[in-house]
VEXDREN-2710 file (C-alpha; in Angstrom, 1 decimal):
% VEXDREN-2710
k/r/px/py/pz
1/UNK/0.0/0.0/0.0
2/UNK/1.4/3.5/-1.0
3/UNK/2.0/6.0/1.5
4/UNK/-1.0/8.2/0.5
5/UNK/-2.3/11.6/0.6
6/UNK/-6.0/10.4/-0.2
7/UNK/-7.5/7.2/0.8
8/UNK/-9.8/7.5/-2.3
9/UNK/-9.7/8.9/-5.3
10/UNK/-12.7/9.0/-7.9
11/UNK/-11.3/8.7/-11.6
12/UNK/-14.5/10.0/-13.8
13/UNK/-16.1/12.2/-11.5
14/UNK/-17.5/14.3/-14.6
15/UNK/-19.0/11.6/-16.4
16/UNK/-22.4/10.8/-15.0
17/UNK/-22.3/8.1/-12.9
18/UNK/-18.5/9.7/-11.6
19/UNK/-20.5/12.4/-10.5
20/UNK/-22.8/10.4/-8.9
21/UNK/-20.3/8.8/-6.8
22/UNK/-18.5/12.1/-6.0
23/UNK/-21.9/13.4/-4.7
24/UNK/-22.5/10.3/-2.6
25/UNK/-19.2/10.5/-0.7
26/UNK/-19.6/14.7/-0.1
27/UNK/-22.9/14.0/1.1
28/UNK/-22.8/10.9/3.2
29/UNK/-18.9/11.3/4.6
30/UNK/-19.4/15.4/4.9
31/UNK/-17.6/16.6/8.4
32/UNK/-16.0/13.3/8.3
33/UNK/-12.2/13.8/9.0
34/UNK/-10.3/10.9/8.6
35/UNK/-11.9/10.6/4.8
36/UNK/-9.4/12.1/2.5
37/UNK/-10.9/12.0/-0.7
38/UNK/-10.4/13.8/-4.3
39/UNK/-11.6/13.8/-7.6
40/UNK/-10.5/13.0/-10.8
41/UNK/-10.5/13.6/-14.8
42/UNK/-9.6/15.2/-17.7
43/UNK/-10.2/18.5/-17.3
44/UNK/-9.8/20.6/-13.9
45/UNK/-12.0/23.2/-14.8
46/UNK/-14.8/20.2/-15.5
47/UNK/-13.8/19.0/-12.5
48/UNK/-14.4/22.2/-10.5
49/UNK/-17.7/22.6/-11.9
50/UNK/-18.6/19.5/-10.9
51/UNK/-17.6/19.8/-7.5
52/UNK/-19.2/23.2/-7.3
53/UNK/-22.8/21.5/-8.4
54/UNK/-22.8/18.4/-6.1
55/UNK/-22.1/20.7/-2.7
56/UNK/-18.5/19.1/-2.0
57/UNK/-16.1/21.2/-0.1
58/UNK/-14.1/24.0/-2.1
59/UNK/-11.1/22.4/-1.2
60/UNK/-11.5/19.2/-2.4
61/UNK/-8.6/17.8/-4.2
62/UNK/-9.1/18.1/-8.3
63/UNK/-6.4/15.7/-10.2
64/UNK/-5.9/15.9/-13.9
65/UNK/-5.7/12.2/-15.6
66/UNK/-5.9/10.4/-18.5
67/UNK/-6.4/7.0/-19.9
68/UNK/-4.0/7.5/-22.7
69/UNK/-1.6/9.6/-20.5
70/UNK/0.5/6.9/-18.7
71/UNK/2.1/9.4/-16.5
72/UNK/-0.6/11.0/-15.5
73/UNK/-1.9/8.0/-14.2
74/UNK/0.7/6.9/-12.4
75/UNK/0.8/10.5/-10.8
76/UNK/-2.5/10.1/-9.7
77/UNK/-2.1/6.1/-8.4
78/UNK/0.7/7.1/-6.4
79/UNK/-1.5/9.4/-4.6
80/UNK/-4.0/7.5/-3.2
81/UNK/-4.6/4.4/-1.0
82/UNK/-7.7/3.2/-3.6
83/UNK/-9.5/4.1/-6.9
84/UNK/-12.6/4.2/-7.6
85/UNK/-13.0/4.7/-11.9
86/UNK/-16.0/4.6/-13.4
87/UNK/-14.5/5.0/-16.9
88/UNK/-15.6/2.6/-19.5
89/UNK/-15.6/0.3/-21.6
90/UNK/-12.9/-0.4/-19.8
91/UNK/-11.3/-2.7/-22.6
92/UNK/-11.1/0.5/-23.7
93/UNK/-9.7/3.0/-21.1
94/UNK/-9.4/1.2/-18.3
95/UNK/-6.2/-1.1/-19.3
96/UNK/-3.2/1.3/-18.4
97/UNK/-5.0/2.3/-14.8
98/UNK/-4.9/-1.3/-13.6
99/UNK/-2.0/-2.1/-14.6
100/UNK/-0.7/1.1/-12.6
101/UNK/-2.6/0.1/-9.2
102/UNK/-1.3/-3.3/-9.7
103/UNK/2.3/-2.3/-9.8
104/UNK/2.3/0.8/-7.4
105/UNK/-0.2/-1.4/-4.6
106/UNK/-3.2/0.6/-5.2
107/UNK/-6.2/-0.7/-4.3
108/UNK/-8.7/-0.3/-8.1
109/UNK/-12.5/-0.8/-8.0
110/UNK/-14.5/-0.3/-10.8
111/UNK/-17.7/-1.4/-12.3
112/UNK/-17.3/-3.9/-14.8
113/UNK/-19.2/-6.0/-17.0
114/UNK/-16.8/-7.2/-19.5
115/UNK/-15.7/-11.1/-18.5
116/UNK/-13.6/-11.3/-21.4
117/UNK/-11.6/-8.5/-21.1
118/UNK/-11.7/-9.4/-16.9
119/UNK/-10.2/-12.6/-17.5
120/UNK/-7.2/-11.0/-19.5
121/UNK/-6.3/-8.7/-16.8
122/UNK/-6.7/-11.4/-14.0
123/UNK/-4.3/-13.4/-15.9
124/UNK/-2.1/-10.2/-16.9
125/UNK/-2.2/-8.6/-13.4
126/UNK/-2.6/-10.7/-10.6
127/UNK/1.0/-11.7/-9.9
128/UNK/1.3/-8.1/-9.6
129/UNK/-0.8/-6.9/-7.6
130/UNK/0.1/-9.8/-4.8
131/UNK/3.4/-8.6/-5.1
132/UNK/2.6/-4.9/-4.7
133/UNK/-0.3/-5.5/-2.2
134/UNK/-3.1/-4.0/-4.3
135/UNK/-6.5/-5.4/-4.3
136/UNK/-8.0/-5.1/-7.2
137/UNK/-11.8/-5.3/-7.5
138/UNK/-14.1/-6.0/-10.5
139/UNK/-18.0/-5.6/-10.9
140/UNK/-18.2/-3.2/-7.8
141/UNK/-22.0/-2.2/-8.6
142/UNK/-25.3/-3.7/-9.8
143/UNK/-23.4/-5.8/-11.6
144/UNK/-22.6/-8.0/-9.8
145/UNK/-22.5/-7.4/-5.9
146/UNK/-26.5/-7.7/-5.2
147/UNK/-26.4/-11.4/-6.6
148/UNK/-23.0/-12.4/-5.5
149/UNK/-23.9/-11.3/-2.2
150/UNK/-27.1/-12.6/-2.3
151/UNK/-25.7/-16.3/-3.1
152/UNK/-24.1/-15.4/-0.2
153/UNK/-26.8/-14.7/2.2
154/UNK/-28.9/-17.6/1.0
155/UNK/-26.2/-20.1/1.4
156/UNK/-25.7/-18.5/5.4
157/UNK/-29.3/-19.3/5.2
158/UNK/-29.1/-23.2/3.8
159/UNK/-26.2/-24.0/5.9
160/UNK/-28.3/-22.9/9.1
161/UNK/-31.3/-25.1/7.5
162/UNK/-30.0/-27.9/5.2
163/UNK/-27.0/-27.9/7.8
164/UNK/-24.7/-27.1/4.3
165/UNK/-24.9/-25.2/2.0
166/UNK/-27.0/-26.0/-1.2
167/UNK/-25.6/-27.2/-4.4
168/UNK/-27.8/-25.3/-6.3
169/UNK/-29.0/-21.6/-6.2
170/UNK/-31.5/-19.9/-8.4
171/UNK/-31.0/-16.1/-8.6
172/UNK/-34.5/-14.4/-9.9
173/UNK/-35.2/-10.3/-10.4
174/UNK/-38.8/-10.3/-9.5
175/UNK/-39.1/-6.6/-9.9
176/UNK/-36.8/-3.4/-11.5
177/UNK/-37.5/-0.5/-11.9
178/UNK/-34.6/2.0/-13.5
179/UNK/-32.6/2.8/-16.6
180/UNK/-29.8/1.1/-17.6
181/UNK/-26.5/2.4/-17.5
182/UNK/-25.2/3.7/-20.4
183/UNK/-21.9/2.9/-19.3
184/UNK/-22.9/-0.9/-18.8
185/UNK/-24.5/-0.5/-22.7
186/UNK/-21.4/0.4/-23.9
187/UNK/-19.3/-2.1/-22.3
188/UNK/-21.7/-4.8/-23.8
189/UNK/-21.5/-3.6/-27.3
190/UNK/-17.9/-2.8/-26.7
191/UNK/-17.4/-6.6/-25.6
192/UNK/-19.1/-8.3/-28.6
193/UNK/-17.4/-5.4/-31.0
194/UNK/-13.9/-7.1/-29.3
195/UNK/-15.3/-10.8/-29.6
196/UNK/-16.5/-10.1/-33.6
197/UNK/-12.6/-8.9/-34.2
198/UNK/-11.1/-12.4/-32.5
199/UNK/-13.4/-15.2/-32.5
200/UNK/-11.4/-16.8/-30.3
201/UNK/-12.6/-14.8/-27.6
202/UNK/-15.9/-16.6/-28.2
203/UNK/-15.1/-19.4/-25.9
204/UNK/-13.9/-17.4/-23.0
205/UNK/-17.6/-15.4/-23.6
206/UNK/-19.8/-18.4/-23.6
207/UNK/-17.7/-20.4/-20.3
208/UNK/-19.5/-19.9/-17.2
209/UNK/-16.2/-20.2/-15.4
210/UNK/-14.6/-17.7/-17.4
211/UNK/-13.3/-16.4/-14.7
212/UNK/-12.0/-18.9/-12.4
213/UNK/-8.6/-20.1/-14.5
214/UNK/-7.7/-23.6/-14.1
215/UNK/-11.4/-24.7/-12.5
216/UNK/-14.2/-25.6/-13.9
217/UNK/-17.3/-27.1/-12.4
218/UNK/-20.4/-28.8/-13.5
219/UNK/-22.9/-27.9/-16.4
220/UNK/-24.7/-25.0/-16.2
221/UNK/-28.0/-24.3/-16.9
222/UNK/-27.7/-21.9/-20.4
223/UNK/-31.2/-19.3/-19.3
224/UNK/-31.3/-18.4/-22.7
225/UNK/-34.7/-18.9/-23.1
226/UNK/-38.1/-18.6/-21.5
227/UNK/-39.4/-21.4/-19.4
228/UNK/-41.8/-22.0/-16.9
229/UNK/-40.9/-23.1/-13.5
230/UNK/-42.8/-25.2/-11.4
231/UNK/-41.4/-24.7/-8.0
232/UNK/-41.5/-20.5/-8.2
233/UNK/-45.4/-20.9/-10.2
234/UNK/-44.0/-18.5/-12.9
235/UNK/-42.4/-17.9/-16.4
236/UNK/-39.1/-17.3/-16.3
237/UNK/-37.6/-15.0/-19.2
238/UNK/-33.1/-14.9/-20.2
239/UNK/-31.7/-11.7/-17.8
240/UNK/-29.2/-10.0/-20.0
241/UNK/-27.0/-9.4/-17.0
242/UNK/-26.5/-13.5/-16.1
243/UNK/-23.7/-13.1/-18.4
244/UNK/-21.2/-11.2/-16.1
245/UNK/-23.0/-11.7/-12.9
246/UNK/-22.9/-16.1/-13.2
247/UNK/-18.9/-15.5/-14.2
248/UNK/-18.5/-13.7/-10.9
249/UNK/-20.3/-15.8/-8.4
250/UNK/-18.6/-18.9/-9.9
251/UNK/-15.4/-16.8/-8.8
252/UNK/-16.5/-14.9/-5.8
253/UNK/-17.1/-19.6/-4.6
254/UNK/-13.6/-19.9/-6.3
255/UNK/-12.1/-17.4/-4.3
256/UNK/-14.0/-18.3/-1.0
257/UNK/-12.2/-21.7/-1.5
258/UNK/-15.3/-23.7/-2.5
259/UNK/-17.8/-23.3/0.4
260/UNK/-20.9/-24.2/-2.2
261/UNK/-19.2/-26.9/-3.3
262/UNK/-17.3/-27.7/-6.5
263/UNK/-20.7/-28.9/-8.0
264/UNK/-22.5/-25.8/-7.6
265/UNK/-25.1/-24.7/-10.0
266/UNK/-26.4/-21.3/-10.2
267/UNK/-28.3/-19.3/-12.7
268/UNK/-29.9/-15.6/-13.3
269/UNK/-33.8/-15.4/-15.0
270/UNK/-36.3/-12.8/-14.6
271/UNK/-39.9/-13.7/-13.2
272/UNK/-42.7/-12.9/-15.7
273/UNK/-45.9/-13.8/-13.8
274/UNK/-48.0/-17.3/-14.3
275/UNK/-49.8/-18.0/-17.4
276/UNK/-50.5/-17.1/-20.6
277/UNK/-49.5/-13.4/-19.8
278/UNK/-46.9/-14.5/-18.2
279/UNK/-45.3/-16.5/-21.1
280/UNK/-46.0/-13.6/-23.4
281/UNK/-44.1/-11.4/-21.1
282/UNK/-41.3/-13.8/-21.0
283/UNK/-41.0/-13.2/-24.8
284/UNK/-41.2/-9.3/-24.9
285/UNK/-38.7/-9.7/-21.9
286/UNK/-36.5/-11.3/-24.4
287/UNK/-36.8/-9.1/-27.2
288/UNK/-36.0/-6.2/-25.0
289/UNK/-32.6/-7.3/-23.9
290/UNK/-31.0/-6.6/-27.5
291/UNK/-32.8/-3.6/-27.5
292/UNK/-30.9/-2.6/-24.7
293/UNK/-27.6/-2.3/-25.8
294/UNK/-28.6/-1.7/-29.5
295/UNK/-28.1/1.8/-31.4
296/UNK/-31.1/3.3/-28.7
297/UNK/-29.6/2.4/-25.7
298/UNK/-27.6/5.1/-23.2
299/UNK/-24.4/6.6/-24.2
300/UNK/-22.1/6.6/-21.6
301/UNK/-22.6/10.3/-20.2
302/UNK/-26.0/10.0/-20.1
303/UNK/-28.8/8.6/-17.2
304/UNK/-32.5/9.4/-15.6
305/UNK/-33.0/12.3/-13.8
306/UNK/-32.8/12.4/-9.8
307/UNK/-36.6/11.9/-9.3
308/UNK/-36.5/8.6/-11.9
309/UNK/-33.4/7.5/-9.9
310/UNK/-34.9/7.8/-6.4
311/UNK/-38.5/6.1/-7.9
312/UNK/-36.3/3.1/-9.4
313/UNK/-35.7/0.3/-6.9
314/UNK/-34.7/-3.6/-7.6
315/UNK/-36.0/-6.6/-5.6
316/UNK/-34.2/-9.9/-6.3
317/UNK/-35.0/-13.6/-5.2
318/UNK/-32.4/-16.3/-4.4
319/UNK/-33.3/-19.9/-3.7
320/UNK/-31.4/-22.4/-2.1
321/UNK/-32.2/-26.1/-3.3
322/UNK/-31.3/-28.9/-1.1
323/UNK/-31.0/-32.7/-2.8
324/UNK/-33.8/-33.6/-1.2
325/UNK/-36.0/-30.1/-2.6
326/UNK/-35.9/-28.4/0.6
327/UNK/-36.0/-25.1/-0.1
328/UNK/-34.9/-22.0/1.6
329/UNK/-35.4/-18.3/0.1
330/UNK/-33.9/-14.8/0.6
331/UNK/-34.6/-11.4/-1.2
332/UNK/-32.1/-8.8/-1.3
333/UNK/-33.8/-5.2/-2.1
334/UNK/-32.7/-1.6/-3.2
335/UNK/-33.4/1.6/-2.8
336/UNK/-32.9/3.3/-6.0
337/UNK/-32.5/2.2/-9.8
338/UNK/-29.8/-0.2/-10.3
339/UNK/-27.5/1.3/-13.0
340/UNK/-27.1/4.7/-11.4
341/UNK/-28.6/5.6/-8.2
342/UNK/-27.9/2.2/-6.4
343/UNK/-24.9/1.6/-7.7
344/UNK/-23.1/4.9/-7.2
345/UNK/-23.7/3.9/-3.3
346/UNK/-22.7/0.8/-3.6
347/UNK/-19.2/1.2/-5.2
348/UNK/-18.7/3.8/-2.5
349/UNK/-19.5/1.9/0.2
350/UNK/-17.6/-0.8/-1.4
351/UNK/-14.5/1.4/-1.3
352/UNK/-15.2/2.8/2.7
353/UNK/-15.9/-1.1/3.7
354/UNK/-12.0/-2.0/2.0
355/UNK/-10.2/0.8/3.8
356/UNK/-11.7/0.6/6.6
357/UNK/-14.0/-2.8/7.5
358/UNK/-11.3/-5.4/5.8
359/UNK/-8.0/-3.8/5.9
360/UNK/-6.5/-7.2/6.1
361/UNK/-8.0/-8.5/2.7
362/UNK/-4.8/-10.0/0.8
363/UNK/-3.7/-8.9/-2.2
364/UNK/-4.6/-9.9/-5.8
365/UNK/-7.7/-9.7/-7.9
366/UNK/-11.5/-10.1/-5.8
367/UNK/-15.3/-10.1/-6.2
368/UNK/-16.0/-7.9/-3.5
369/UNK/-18.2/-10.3/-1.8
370/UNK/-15.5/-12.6/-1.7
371/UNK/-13.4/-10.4/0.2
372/UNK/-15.6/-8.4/2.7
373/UNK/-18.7/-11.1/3.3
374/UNK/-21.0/-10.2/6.1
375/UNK/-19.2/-7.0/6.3
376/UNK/-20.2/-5.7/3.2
377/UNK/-23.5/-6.6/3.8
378/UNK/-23.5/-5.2/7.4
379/UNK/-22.4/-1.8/5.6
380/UNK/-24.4/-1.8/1.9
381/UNK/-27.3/-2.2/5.1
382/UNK/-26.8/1.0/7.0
383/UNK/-25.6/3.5/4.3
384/UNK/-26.5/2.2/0.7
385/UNK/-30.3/1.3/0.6
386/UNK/-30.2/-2.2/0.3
387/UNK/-31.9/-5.4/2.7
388/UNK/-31.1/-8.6/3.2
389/UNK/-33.9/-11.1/4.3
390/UNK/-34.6/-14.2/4.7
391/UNK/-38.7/-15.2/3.5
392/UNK/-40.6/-18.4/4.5
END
């Protein structure tokens, strides 16, 4: 860990969901003293507008960086005890910032999406950043920590129940409400722009355990279509997020050192309702999710105003499946809409709960339930909008 003038740094603070978090920390950590915090970008005099519209204090810290401006970067890293960027794609610009907190032992957090370009730098950086004593953490927001940490809870759950934790998990949205980052668009178009240019990327895309080199478990099921499930009484349509949030809790077991087993199933779908409507919205549901990142979607830049941020919410269902069909159930709920409002809090949080909840974490590359557990969840609880509990 550098000796650091800041303990967090926010790298993007003019792009919209930057912003976002920079509002979030002047707000929530204002009069708090032992919070050194700056904020980040391309241009200072952005940057002090910025600052000036969200209410932070006049002196806080404005750093000039760049993603194509290696020394820049490094001048910043060197700074700071952790950085939270919200600049994507980050196959794009976020390649040359973790490979600078990898070296220099700066703890990175970001909010990606991308498992492709996520497996590269785990398999680029990680030796690194164990050496240096940086954590690195990936998927710091929507994606993925409500449904990592909800596999979590519900397994705390089984193993209380079933006495162990179940082999299989179903993870269900049952409700959302928000706009989809623009940021998390782009990433996704950005991703199958990269996998069109080398097919063999293909394989690394369509491996549920992309993301745990060297392991992989059993099949998986491929939700890639609507069906109708007996045990939950409803349709069931794809969720276009499974794709980076299945890679994640595969590794967030991985990294845990297999406490759901080696066998462990788990799978993403959204609930449609029962019936005949409920198939039919299991189809538009479908049909939606290329729309989504298609020439309509967000840019990155762009999101919902404050009042459609604080009407969004989420509420997500996780079963726990015992052999015999036991079941237990847990439902993991925010606040806000997912893509901006939730998850500016929740990378925030994310970055407080490292420095100052887990300072003992060990170094290398993390799903941050993985490395702060319970702890995350005590503090995503009190500050970020979100419950944990468990239904009968």
């Amino acid at each position: 860990m550098s000796s650091s003038k800041f303990d967090i740094v926010v790298y993007g603070a003019t792009g919209f969901t930057g912003q976002l978090v920079a509002e979030y920390l002047a707000a929530q950590y204002k009069g708090d003293a032992n919070l050194k915090w700056a904020m980040a970008g391309r241009s200072k005099d952005k940057l002090a507008s910025v600052r000036d519209a969200i209410g932070a204090p006049s002196d806080t810290a404005l750093i000039v960086a760049d993603a194509s401006d290696s020394t820049s970067l490094k001048t910043m890293v060197t700074q700071t005890k952790s950085v939270i960027t919200t600049v994507g794609p980050y196959q794009l610009y976020g390649n040359e910032l973790i490979a600078t907190c990898a070296e220099a032992g700066t703890d990175y957090l970001d909010l990606c999406g991308e498992p492709v370009w996520m497996r590269q730098m785990i398999e680029k950086h990680e030796v690194a950043a164990k050496a240096s004593g940086a954590r690195i953490l990936f998927s710091c927001g929507f994606d993925s920590i409500p449904f990592e940490l909800g596999t979590y809870f519900v397994q705390e759950e089984a193993k209380r129940v079933f006495g162990a934790p179940a082999s299989r998990v179903k993870g269900r949205v049952r409700d959302m409400r928000g706009t989809l980052s623009g940021g998390t668009a782009a990433s996704a178009r950005a991703q199958f722009e990269a996998v069109a240019r080398d097919l063999s990327l293909v394989a690394i895309l369509n491996n549920p355990f992309a993301l745990t080199p060297g392991f992989e478990g059993a099949k998986q099921p491929r939700g890639n279509r609507p069906v109708y499930e007996e045990d939950l009484q409803s349709w069931a349509a794809p969720f276009m997020m499974a794709l980076i949030n299945t890679r994640n809790i595969h590794r967030s077991n991985m990294l845990m050192d297999f406490p759901y087993g080696k066998e462990f199933v788990y799978d993403e779908m959204v609930l449609t309702g029962a019936g005949e409507r409920g198939e039919a919205n299991a189809k538009l549901v479908m049909a939606a999710n290329t729309e989504k990142t298609g020439p309509n979607a967000p840019k990155p830049g762009e999101g919902p105003s404050k009042e459609e941020r604080e009407n969004g919410l989420y509420d997500l269902l996780y079963v726990a499946i015992a052999p015999d069909g036991r079941q237990v159930r847990a439902a993991v709920k925010g606040d806000r809409d997912p893509g901006y409002g939730s998850t500016s809090k929740m990378i925030s949080e994310c970055a407080i709960c490292l420095l100052r909840d887990t300072p003992d974490v060990p170094a290398g590359i993390w799903t941050p339930g993985a490395a702060m557990q319970h702890k995350l969840i005590k503090r995503l609880v009190d500050h970020a909008g979100l419950t944990f509990t468990v239904e009968k």
